[in-house]
TIMIGU-103589 format. One record per atom (N, C-alpha, C): residue in one letter; z, y, x. Coordinates in steps of 0.05 Angstrom, whole numbers, plus 5000, padded with zeros to 4 digits. Example, Ala and Ser with C-alpha at 12.3 -4.5 7.8 and 13.67 -1.06 7.14 Angstrom:
BEGIN
a515648865264 a515649105246 a515649345264 s514249555257 s514349795273 s515750015258 
This chain:
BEGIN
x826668692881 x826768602908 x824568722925 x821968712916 x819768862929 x818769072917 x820869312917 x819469572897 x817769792908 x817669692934 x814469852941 x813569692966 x810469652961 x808769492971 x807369662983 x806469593022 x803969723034 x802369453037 x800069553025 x797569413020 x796169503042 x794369353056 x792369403070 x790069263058 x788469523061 x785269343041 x783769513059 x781169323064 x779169393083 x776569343066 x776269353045 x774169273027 x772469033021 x774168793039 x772468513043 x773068473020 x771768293021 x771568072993 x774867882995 x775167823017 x777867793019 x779967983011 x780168193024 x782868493013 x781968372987 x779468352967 x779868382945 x780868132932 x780667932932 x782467742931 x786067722932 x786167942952 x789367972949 x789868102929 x787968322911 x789668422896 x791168262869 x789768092865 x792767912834 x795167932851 x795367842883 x798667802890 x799668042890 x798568232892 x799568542887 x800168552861 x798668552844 x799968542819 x800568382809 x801268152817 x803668012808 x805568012808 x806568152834 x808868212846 x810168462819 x809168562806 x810168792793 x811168712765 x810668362766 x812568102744 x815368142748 x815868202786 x818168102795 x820168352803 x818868562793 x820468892800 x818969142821 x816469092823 x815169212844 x814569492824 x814469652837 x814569932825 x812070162839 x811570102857 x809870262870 x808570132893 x805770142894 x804070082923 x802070292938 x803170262962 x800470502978 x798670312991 x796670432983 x793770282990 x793470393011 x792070263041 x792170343057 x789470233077 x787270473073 x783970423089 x785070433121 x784370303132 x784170423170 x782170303180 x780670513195 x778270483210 x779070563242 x779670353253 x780070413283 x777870623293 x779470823300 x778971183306 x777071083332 x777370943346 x774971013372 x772670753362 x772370613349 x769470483334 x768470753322 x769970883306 x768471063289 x767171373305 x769571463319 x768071703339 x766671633364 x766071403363 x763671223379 x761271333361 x760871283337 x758971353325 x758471713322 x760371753316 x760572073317 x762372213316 x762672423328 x765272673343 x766072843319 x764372823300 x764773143290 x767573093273 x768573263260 x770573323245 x770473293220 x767773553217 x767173513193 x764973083184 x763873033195 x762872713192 x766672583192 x768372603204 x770372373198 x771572503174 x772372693165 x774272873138 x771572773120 x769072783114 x767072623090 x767272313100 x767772133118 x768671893114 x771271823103 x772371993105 x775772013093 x775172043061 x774272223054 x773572283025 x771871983016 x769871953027 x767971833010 x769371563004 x771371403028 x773671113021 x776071223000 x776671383009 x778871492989 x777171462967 x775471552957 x774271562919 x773171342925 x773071102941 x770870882934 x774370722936 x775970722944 x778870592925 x780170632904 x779270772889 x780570842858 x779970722836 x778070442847 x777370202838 x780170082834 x780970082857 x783469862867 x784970042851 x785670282855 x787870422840 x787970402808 x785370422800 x786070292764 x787170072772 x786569832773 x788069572771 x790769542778 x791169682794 x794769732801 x795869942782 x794970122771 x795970162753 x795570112722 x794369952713 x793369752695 x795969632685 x797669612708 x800269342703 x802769522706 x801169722704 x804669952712 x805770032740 x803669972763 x805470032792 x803370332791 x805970492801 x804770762821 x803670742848 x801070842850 x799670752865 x799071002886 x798871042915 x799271222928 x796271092947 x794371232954 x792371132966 x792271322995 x791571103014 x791071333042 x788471093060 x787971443060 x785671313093 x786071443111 x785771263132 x787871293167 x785171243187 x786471343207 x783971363224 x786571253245 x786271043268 x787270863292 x788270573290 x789470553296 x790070193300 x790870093286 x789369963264 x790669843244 x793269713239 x793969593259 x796169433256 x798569713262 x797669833283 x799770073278 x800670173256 x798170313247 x798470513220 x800170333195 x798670143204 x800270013167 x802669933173 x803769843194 x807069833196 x808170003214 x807270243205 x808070513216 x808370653185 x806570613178 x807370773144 x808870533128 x809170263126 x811570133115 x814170253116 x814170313150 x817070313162 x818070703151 x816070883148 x816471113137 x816471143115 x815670943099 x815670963068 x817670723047 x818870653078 x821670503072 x819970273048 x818070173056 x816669943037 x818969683044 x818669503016 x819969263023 x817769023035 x814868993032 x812868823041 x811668983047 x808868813063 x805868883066 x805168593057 x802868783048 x801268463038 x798268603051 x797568353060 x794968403077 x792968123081 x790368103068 x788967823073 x789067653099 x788767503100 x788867333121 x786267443150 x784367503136 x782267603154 x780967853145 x779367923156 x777668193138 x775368213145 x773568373144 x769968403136 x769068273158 x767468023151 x766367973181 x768167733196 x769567603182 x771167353193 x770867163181 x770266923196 x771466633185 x773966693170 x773366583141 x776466443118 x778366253140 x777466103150 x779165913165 x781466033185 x780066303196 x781366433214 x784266613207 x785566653229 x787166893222 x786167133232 x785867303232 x785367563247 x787067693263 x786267883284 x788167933299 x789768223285 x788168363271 x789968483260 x792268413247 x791568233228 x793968023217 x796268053237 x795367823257 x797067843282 x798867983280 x797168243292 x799268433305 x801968543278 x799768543258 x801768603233 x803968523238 x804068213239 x805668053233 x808168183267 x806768103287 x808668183314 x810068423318 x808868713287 x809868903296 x812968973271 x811568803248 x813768873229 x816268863231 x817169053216 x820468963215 x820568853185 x819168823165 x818668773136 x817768463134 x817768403116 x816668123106 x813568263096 x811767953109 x809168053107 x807267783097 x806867913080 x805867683061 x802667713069 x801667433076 x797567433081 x797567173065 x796367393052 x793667173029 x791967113044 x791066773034 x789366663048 x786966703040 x785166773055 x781866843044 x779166613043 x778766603021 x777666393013 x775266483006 
């Protein structure tokens, strides 16, 4: 039913909490997940322009997720990892909808939020999908 999953993980302590429902889901027929970093592109070239500084922040999240990638493939899912640079809620149900995913699963909040809260990324997730979008609650 859900044979490929876009994950959004932002490195909170929350994203990491979502991952058992990621691999749980691979109990129920899930076959493959793309992991998916996004760092809203004008916070980050606020800090700096260069090309070469964003292509070594790209590298250095990409190898600091292959944490997450053992554990997804630990249980047998193929695991596809990306780091994105603009609007989070874009990118990740922009690459669902091109990678013909059946969910996103995405925490309830991320780095820097009240558990109680929803986030607005969430939000928009949720207002832009055409997919079922599963948020774990962050505790």
């Amino acid at each position: 039913m859900f044979e490929k999953i876009v994950f959004a993980f932002d490195f909170s302590k929350f994203s990491e909490g979502a991952i058992p429902y990621v691999t749980k889901l691979r109990e129920y027929g899930a076959k493959e997940v793309i992991v998916i970093n996004v760092l809203e592109y004008e916070e980050f070239t606020s800090r700096s322009s260069s090309t070469l500084e964003i292509e070594d922040y790209r590298k250095r999240n990409f190898d600091r997720l292959k944490y997450v990638k053992d554990e997804f493939e630990k249980v047998g899912l193929r695991v596809n990892l990306r780091v994105e640079f603009g609007i989070p809620s874009k990118i990740v149900t922009t690459i669902a909808h091109d990678e013909n995913a059946n969910i996103i699963i995405v925490a309830s909040t991320g780095a820097g939020f009240s558990p109680s809260l929803i986030g607005s990324t969430v939000q928009n997730i949720i207002k832009l999908s055409k997919i079922p979008v599963l948020v774990v609650p962050s505790f």
